[in-house]
Each structure stands twice: as C-alpha cells, then as structure tokens.
VEXKOL-901035 format. One record per atom (N, C-alpha, C): residue in three letters; residue number from 1; atom name; z, x, y; chain. Coordinates in Angstrom, 2 decimals. Example, Ala and Ser with C-alpha at 12.3 -4.5 7.8 and 13.67 -1.06 7.14 Angstrom:
% VEXKOL-901035
<atom><resn>Ala</resn><resi>1</resi><name>N</name><w>7.80</w><u>13.19</u><v>-5.69</v><chain>A</chain></atom>
<atom><resn>Ala</resn><resi>1</resi><name>CA</name><w>7.80</w><u>12.30</u><v>-4.50</v><chain>A</chain></atom>
<atom><resn>Ala</resn><resi>1</resi><name>C</name><w>7.80</w><u>13.20</u><v>-3.30</v><chain>A</chain></atom>
<atom><resn>Ser</resn><resi>2</resi><name>N</name><w>7.08</w><u>12.85</u><v>-2.25</v><chain>A</chain></atom>
<atom><resn>Ser</resn><resi>2</resi><name>CA</name><w>7.14</w><u>13.67</u><v>-1.06</v><chain>A</chain></atom>
<atom><resn>Ser</resn><resi>2</resi><name>C</name><w>7.87</w><u>12.90</u><v>0.03</v><chain>A</chain></atom>
This chain:
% VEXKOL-901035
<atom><resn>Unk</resn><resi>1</resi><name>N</name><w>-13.13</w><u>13.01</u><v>-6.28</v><chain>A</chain></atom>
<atom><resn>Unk</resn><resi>1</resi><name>CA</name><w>-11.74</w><u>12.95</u><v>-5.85</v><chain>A</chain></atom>
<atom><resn>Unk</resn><resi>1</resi><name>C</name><w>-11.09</w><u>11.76</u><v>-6.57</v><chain>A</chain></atom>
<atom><resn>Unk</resn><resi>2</resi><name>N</name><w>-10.06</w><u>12.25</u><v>-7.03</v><chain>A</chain></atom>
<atom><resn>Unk</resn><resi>2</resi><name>CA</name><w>-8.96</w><u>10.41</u><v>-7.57</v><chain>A</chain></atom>
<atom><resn>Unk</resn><resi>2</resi><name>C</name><w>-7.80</w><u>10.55</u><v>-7.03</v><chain>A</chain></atom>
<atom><resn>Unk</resn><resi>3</resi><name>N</name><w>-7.73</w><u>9.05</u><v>-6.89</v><chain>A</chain></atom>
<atom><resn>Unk</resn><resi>3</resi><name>CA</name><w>-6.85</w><u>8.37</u><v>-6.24</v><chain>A</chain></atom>
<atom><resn>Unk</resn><resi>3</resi><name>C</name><w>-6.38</w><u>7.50</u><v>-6.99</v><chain>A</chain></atom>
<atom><resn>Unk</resn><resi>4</resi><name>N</name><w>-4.57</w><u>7.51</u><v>-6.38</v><chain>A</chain></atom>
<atom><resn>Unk</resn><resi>4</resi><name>CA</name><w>-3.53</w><u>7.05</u><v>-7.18</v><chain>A</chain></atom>
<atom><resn>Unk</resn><resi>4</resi><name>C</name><w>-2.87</w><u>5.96</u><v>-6.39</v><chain>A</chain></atom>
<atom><resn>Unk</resn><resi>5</resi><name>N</name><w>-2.91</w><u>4.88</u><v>-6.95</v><chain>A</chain></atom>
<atom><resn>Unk</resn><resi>5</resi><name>CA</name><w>-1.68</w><u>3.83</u><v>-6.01</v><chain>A</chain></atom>
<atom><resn>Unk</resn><resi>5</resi><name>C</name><w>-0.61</w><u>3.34</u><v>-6.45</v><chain>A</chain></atom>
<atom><resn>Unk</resn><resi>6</resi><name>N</name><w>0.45</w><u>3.48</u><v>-5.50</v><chain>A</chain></atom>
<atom><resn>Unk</resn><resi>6</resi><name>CA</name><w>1.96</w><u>3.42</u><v>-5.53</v><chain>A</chain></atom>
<atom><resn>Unk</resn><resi>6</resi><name>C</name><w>2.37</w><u>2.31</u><v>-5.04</v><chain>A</chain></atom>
<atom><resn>Unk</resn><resi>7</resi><name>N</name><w>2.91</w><u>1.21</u><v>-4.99</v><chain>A</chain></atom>
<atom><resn>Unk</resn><resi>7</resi><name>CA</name><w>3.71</w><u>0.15</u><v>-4.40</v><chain>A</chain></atom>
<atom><resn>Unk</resn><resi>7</resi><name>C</name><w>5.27</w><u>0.40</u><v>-4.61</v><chain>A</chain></atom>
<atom><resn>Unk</resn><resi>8</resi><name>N</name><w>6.05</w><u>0.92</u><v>-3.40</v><chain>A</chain></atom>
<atom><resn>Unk</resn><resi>8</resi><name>CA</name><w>6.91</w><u>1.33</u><v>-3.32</v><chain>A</chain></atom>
<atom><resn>Unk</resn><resi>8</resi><name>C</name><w>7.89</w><u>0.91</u><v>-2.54</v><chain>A</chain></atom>
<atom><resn>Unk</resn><resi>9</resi><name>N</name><w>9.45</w><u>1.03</u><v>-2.90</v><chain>A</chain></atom>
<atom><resn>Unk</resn><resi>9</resi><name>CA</name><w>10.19</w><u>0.32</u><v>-2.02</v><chain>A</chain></atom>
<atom><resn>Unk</resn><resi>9</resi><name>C</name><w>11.03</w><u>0.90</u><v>-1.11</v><chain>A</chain></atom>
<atom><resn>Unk</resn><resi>10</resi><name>N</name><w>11.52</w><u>0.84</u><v>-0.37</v><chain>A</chain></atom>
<atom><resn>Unk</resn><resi>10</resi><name>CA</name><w>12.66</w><u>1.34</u><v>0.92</v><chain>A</chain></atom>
<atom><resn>Unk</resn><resi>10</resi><name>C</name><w>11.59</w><u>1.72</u><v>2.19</v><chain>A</chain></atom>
<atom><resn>Unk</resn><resi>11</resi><name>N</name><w>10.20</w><u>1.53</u><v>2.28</v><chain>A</chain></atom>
<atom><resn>Unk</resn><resi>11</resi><name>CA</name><w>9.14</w><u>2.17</u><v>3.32</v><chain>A</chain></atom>
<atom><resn>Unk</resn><resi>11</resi><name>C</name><w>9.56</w><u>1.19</u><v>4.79</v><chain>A</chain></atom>
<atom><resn>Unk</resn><resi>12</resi><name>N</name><w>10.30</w><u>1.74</u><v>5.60</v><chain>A</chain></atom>
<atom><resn>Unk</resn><resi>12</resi><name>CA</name><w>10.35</w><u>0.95</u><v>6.61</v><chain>A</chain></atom>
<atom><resn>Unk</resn><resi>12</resi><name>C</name><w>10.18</w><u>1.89</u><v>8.05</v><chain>A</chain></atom>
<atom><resn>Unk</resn><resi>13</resi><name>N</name><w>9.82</w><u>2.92</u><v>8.12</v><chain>A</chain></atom>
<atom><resn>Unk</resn><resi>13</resi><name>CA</name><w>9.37</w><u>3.74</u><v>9.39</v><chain>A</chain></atom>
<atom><resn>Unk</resn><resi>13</resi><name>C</name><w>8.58</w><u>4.60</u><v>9.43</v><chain>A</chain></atom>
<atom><resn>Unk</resn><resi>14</resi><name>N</name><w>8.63</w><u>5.31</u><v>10.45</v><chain>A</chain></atom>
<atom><resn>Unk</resn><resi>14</resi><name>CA</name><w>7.52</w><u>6.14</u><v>10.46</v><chain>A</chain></atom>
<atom><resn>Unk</resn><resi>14</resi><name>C</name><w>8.25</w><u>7.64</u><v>10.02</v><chain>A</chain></atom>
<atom><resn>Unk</resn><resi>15</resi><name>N</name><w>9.55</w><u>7.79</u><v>10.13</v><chain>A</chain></atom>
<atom><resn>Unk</resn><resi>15</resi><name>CA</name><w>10.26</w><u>8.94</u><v>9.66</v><chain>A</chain></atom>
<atom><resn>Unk</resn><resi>15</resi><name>C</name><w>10.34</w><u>8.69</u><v>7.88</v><chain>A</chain></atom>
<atom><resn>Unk</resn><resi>16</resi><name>N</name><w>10.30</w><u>7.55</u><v>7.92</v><chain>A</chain></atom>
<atom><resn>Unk</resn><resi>16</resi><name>CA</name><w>9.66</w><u>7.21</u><v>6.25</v><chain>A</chain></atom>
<atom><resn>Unk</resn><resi>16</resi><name>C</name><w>8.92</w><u>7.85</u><v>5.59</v><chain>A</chain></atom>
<atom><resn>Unk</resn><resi>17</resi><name>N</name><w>7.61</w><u>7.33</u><v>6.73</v><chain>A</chain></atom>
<atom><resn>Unk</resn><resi>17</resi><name>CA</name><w>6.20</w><u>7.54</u><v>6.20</v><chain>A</chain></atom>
<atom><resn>Unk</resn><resi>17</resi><name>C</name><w>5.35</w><u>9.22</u><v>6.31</v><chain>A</chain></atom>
<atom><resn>Unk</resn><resi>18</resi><name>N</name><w>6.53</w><u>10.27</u><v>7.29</v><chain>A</chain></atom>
<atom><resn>Unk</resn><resi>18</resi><name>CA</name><w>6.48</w><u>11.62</u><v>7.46</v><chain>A</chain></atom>
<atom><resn>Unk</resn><resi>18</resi><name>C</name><w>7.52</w><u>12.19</u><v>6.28</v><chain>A</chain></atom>
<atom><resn>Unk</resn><resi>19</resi><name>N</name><w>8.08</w><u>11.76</u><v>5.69</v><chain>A</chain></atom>
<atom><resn>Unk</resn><resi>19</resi><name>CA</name><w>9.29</w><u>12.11</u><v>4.63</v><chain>A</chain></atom>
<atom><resn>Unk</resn><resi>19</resi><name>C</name><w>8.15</w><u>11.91</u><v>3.03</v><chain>A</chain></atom>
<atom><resn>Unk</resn><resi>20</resi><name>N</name><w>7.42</w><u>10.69</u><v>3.53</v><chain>A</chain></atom>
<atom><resn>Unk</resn><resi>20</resi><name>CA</name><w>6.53</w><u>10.48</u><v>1.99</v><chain>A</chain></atom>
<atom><resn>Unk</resn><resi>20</resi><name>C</name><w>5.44</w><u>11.64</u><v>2.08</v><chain>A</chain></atom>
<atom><resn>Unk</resn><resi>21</resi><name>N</name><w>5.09</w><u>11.78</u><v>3.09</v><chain>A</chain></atom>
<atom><resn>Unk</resn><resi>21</resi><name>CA</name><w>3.70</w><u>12.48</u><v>3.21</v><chain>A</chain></atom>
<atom><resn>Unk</resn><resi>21</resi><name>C</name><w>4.14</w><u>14.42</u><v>2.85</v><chain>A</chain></atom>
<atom><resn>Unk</resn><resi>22</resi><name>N</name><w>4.95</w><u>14.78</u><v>3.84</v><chain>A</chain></atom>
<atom><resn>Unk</resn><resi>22</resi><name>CA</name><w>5.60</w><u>15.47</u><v>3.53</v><chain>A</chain></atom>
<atom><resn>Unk</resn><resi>22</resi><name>C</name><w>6.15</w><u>16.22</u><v>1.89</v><chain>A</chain></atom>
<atom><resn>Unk</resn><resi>23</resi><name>N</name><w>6.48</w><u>15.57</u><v>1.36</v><chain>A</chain></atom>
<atom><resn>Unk</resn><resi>23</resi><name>CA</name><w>7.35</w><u>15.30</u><v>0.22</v><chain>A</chain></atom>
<atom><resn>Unk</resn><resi>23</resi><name>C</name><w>6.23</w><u>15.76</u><v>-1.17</v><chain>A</chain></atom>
<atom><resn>Unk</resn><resi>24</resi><name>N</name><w>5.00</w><u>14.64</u><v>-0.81</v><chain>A</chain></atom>
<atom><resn>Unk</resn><resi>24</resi><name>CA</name><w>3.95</w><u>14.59</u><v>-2.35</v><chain>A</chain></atom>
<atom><resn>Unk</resn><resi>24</resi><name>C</name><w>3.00</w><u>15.83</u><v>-1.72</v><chain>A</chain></atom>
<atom><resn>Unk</resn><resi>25</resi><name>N</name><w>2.97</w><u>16.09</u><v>-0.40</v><chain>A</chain></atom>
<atom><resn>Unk</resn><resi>25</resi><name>CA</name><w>2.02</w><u>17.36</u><v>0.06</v><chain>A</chain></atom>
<atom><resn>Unk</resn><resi>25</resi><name>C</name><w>2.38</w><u>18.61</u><v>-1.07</v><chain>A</chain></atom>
<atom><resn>Unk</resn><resi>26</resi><name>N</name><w>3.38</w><u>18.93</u><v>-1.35</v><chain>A</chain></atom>
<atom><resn>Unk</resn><resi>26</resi><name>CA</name><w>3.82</w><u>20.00</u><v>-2.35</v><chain>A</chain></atom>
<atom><resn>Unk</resn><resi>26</resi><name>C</name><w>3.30</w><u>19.78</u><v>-3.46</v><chain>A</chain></atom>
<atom><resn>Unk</resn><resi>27</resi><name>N</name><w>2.95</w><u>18.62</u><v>-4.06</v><chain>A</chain></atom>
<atom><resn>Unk</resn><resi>27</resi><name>CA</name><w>2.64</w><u>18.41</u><v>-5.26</v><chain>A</chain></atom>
<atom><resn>Unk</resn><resi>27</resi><name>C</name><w>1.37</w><u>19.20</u><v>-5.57</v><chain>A</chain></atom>
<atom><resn>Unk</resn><resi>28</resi><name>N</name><w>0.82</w><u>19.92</u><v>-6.60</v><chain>A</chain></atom>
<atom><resn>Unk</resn><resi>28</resi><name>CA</name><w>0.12</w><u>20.20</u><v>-7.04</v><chain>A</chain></atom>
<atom><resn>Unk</resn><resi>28</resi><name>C</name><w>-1.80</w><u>19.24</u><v>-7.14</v><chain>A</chain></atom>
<atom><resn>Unk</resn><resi>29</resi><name>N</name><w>-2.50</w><u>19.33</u><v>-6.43</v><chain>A</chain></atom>
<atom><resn>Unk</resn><resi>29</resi><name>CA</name><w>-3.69</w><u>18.53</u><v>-6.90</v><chain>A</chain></atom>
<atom><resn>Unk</resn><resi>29</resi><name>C</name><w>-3.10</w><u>17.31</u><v>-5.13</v><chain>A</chain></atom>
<atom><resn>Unk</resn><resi>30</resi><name>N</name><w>-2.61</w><u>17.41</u><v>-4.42</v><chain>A</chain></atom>
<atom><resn>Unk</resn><resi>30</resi><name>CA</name><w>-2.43</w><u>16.51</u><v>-3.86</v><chain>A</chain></atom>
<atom><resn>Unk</resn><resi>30</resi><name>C</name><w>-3.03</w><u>17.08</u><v>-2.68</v><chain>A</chain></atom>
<atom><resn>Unk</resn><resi>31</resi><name>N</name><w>-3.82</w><u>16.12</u><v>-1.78</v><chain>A</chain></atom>
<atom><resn>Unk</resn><resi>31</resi><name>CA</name><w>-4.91</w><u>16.86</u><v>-0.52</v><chain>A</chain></atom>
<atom><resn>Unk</resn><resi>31</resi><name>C</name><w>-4.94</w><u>15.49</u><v>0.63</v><chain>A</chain></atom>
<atom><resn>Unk</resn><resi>32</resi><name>N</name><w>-4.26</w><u>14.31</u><v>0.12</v><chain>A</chain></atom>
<atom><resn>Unk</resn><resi>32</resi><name>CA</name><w>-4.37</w><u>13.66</u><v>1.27</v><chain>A</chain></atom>
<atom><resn>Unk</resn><resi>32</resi><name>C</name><w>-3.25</w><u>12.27</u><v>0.65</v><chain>A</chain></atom>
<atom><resn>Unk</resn><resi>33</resi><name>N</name><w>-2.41</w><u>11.58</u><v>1.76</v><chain>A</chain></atom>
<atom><resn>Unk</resn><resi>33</resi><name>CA</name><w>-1.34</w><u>10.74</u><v>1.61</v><chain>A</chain></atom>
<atom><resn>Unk</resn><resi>33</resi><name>C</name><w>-1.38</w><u>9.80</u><v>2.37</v><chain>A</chain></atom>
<atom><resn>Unk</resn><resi>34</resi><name>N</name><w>-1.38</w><u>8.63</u><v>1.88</v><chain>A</chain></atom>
<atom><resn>Unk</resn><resi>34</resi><name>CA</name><w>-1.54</w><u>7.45</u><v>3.03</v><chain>A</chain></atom>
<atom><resn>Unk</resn><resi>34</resi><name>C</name><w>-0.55</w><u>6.53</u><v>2.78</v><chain>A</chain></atom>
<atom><resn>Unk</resn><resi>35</resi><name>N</name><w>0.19</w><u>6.06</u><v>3.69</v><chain>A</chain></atom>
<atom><resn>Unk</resn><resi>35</resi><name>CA</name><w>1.07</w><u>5.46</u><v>3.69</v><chain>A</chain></atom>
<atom><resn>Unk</resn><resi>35</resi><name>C</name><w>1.24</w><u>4.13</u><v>4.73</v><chain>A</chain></atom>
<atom><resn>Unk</resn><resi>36</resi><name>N</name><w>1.65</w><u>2.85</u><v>3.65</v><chain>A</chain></atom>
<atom><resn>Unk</resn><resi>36</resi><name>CA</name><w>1.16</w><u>1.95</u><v>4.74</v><chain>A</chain></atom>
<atom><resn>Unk</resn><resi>36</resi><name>C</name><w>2.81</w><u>1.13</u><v>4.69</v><chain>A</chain></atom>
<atom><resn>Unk</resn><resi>37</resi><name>N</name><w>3.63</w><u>0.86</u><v>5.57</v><chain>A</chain></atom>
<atom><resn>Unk</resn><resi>37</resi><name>CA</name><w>4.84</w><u>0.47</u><v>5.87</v><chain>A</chain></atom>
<atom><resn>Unk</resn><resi>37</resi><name>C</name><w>4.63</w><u>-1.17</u><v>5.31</v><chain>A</chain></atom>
<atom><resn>Unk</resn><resi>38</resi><name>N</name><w>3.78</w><u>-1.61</u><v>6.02</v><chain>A</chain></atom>
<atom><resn>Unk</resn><resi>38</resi><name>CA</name><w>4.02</w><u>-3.30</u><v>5.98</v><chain>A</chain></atom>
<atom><resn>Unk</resn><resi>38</resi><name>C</name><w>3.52</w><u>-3.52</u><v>4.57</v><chain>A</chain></atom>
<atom><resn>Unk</resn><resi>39</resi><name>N</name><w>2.72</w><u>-3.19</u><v>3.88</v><chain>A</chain></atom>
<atom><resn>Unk</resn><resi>39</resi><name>CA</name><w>2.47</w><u>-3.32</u><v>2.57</v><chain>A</chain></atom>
<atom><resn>Unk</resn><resi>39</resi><name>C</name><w>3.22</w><u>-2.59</u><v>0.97</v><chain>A</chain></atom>
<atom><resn>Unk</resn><resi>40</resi><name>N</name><w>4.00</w><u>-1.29</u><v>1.44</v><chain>A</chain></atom>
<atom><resn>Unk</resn><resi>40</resi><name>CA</name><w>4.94</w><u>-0.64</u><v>0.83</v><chain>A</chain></atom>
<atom><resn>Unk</resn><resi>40</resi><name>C</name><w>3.97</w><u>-0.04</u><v>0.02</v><chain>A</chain></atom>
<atom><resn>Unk</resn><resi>41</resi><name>N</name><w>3.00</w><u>0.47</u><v>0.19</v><chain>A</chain></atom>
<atom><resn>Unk</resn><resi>41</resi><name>CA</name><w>1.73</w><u>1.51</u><v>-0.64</v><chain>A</chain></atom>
<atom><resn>Unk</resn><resi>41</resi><name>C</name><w>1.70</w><u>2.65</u><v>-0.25</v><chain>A</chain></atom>
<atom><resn>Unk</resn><resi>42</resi><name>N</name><w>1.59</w><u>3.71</u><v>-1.47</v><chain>A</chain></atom>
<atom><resn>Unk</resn><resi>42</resi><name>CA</name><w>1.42</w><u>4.86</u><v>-1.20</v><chain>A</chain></atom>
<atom><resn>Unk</resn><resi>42</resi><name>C</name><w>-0.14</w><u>5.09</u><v>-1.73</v><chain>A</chain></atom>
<atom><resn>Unk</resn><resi>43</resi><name>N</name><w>-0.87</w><u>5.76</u><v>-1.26</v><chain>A</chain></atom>
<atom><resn>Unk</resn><resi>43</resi><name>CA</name><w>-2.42</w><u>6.27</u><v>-1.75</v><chain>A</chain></atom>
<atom><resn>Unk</resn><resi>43</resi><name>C</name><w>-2.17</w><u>7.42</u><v>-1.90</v><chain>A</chain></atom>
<atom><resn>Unk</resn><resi>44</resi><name>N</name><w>-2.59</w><u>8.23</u><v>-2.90</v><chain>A</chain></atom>
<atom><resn>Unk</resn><resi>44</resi><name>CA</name><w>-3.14</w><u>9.67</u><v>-3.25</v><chain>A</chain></atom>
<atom><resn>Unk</resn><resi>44</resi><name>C</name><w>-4.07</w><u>10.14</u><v>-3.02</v><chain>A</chain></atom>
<atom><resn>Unk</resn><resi>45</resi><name>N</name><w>-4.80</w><u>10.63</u><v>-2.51</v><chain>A</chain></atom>
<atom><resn>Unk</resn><resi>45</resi><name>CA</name><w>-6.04</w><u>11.34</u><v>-2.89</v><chain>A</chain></atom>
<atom><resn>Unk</resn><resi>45</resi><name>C</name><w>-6.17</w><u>12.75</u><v>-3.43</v><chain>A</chain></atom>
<atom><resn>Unk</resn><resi>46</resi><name>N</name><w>-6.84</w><u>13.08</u><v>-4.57</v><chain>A</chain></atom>
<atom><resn>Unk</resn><resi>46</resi><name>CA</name><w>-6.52</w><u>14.62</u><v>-4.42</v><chain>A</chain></atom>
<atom><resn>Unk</resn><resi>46</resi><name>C</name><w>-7.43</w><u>15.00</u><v>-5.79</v><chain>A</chain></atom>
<atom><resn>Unk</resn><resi>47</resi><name>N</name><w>-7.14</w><u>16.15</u><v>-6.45</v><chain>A</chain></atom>
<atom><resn>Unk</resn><resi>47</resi><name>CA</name><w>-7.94</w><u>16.51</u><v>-7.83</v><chain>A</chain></atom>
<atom><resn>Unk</resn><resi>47</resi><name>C</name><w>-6.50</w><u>16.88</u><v>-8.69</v><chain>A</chain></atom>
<atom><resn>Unk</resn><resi>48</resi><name>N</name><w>-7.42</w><u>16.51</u><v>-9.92</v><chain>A</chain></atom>
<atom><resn>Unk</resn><resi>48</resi><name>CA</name><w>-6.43</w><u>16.22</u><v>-11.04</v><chain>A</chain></atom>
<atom><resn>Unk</resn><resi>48</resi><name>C</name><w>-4.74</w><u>15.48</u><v>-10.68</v><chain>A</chain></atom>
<atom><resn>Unk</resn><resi>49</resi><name>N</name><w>-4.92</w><u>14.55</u><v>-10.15</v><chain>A</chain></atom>
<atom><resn>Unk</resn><resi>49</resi><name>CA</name><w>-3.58</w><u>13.52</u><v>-10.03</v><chain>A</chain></atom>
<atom><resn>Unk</resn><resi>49</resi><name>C</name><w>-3.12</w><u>13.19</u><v>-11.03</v><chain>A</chain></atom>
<atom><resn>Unk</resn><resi>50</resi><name>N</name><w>-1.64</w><u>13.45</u><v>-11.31</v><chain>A</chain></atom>
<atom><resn>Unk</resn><resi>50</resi><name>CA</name><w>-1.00</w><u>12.95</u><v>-12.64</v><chain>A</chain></atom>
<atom><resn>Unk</resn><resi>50</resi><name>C</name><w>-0.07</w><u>12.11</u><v>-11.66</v><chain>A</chain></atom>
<atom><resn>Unk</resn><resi>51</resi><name>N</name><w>0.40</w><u>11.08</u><v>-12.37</v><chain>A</chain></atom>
<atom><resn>Unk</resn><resi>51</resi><name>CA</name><w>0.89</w><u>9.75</u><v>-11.61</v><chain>A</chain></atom>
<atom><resn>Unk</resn><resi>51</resi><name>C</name><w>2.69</w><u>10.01</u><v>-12.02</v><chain>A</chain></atom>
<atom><resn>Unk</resn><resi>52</resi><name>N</name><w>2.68</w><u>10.83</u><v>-13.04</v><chain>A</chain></atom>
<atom><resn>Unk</resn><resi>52</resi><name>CA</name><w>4.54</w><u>10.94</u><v>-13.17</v><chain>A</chain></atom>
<atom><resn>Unk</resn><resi>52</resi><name>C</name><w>5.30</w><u>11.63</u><v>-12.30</v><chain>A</chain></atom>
<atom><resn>Unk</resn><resi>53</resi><name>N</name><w>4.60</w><u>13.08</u><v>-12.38</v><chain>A</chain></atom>
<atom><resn>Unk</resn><resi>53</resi><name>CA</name><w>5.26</w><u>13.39</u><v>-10.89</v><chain>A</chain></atom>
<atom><resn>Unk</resn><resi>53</resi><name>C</name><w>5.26</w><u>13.26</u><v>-9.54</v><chain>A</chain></atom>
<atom><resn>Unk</resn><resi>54</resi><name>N</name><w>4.25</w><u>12.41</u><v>-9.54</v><chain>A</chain></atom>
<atom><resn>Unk</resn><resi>54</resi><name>CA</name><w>3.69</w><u>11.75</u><v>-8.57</v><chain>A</chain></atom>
<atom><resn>Unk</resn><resi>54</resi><name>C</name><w>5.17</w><u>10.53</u><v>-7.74</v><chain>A</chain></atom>
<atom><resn>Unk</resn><resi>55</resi><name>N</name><w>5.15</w><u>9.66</u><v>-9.00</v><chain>A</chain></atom>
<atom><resn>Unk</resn><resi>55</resi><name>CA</name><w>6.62</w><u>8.98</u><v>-9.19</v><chain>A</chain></atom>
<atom><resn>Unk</resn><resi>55</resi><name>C</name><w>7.08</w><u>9.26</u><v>-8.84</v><chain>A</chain></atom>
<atom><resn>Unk</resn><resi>56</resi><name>N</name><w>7.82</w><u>10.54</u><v>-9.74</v><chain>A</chain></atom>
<atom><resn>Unk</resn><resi>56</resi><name>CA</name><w>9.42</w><u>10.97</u><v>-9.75</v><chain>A</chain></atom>
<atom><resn>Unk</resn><resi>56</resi><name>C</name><w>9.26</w><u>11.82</u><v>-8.22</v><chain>A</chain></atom>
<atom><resn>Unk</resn><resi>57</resi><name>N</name><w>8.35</w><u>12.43</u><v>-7.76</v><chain>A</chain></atom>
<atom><resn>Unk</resn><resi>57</resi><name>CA</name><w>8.95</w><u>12.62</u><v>-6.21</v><chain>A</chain></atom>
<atom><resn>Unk</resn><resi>57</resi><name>C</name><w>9.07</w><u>11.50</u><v>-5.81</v><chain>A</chain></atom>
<atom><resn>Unk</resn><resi>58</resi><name>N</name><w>8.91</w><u>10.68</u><v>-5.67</v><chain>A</chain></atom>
<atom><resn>Unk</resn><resi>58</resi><name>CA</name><w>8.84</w><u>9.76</u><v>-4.71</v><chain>A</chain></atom>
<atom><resn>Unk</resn><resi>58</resi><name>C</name><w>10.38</w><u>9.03</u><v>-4.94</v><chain>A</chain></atom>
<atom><resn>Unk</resn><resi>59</resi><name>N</name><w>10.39</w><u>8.59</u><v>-6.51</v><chain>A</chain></atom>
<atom><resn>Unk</resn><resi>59</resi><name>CA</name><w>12.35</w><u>8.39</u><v>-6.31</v><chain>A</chain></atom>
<atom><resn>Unk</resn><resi>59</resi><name>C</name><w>12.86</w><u>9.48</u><v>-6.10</v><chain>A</chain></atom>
<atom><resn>Unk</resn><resi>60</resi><name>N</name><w>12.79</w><u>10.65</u><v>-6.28</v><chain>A</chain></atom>
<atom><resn>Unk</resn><resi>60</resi><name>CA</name><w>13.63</w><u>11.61</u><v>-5.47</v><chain>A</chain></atom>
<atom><resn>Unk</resn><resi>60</resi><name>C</name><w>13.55</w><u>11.50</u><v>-4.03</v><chain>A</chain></atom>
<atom><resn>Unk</resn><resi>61</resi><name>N</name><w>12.27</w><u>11.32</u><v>-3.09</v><chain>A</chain></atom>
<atom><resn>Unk</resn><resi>61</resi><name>CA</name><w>12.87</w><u>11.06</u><v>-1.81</v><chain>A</chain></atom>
<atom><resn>Unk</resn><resi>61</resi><name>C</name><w>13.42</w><u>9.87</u><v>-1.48</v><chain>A</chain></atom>
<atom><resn>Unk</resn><resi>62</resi><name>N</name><w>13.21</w><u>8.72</u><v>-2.21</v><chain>A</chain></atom>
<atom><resn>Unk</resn><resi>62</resi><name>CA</name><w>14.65</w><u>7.60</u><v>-1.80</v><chain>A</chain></atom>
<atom><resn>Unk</resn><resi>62</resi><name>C</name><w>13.68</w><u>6.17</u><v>-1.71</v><chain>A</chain></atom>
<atom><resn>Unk</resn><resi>63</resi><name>N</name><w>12.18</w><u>6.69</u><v>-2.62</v><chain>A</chain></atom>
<atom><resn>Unk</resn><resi>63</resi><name>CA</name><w>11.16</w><u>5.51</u><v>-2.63</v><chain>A</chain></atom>
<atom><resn>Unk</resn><resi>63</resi><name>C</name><w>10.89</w><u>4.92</u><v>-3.85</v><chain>A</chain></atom>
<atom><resn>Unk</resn><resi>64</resi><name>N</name><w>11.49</w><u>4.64</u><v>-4.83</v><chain>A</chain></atom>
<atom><resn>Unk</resn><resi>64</resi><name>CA</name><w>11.24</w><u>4.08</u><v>-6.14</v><chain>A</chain></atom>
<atom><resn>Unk</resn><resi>64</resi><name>C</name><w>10.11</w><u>3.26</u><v>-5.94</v><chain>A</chain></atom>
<atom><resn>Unk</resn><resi>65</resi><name>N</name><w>8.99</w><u>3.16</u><v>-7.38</v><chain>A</chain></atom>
<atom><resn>Unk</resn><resi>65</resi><name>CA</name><w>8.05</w><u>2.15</u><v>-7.33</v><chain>A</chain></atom>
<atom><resn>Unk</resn><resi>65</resi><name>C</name><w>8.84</w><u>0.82</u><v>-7.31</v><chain>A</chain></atom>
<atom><resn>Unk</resn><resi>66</resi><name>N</name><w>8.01</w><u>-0.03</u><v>-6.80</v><chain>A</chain></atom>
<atom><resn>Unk</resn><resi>66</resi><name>CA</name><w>8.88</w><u>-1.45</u><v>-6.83</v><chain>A</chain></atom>
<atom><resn>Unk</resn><resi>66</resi><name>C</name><w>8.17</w><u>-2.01</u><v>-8.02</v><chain>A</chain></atom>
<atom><resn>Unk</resn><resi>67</resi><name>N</name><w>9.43</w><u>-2.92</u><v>-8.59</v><chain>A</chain></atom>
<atom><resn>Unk</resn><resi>67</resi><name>CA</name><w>9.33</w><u>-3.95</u><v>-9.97</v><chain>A</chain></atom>
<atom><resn>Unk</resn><resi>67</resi><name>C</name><w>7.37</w><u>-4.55</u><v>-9.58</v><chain>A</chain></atom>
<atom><resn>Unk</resn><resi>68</resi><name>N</name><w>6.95</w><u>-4.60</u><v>-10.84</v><chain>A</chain></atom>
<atom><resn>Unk</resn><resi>68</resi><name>CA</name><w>5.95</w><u>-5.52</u><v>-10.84</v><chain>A</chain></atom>
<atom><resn>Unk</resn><resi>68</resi><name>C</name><w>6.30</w><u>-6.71</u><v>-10.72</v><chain>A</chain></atom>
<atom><resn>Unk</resn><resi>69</resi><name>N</name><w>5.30</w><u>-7.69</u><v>-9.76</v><chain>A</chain></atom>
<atom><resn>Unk</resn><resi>69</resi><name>CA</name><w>5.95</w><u>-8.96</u><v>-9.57</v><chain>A</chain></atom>
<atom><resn>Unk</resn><resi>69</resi><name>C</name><w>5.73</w><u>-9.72</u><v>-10.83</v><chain>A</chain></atom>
C-alpha cells in the first residue's frame, strides 16, 4: 500500500475533515483518508497514488497545500 502526505491549509472542523475524506474517496487508487485538524495533514493510503490529483482535489475543495516553511 502507498501513502501520500499533504500539509494543508483552511482544516479547521470536522465538516472539514468529512468534506476532505469525502472528496479524495472518488479518486481513483484511493482506499483510506486521514485527516488530522490540529496538524493540517492529509494521509492517503491506497494503490497506485499519484499526488497531482491528489492536490488539485483538494484545492478544489477549498484546501490548498500550505507554503513550505
């Protein structure tokens, strides 16, 4: 299984964190979503993970990766 990590910004609820899960579930190769509010991380788990569309859902639902510090 691979796994993908996201550090992402706007994560502040749990209607958040059902909107993220929700959202990358459609994705192709995607089988499990973890989402952690206080840290702003998204986890992937799944087979064959490609990390772009992975992304670009995620700024489409209103979560852009955040700037590297």
């Amino acid at each position: 299984m691979q796994t993908e990590t996201f550090r992402v910004q706007n994560v502040r609820c749990q209607g958040c964190v059902s909107a993220i899960r929700e959202g990358l579930a459609e994705l192709p190769g995607v089988e499990e979503v973890e989402v952690s509010i206080d840290e702003g991380r998204v986890t992937v788990r799944g087979s064959s993970l490609d990390r772009g569309p992975i992304a670009e859902k995620l700024a489409a639902l209103g979560y852009p990766e955040a700037p590297a510090a």
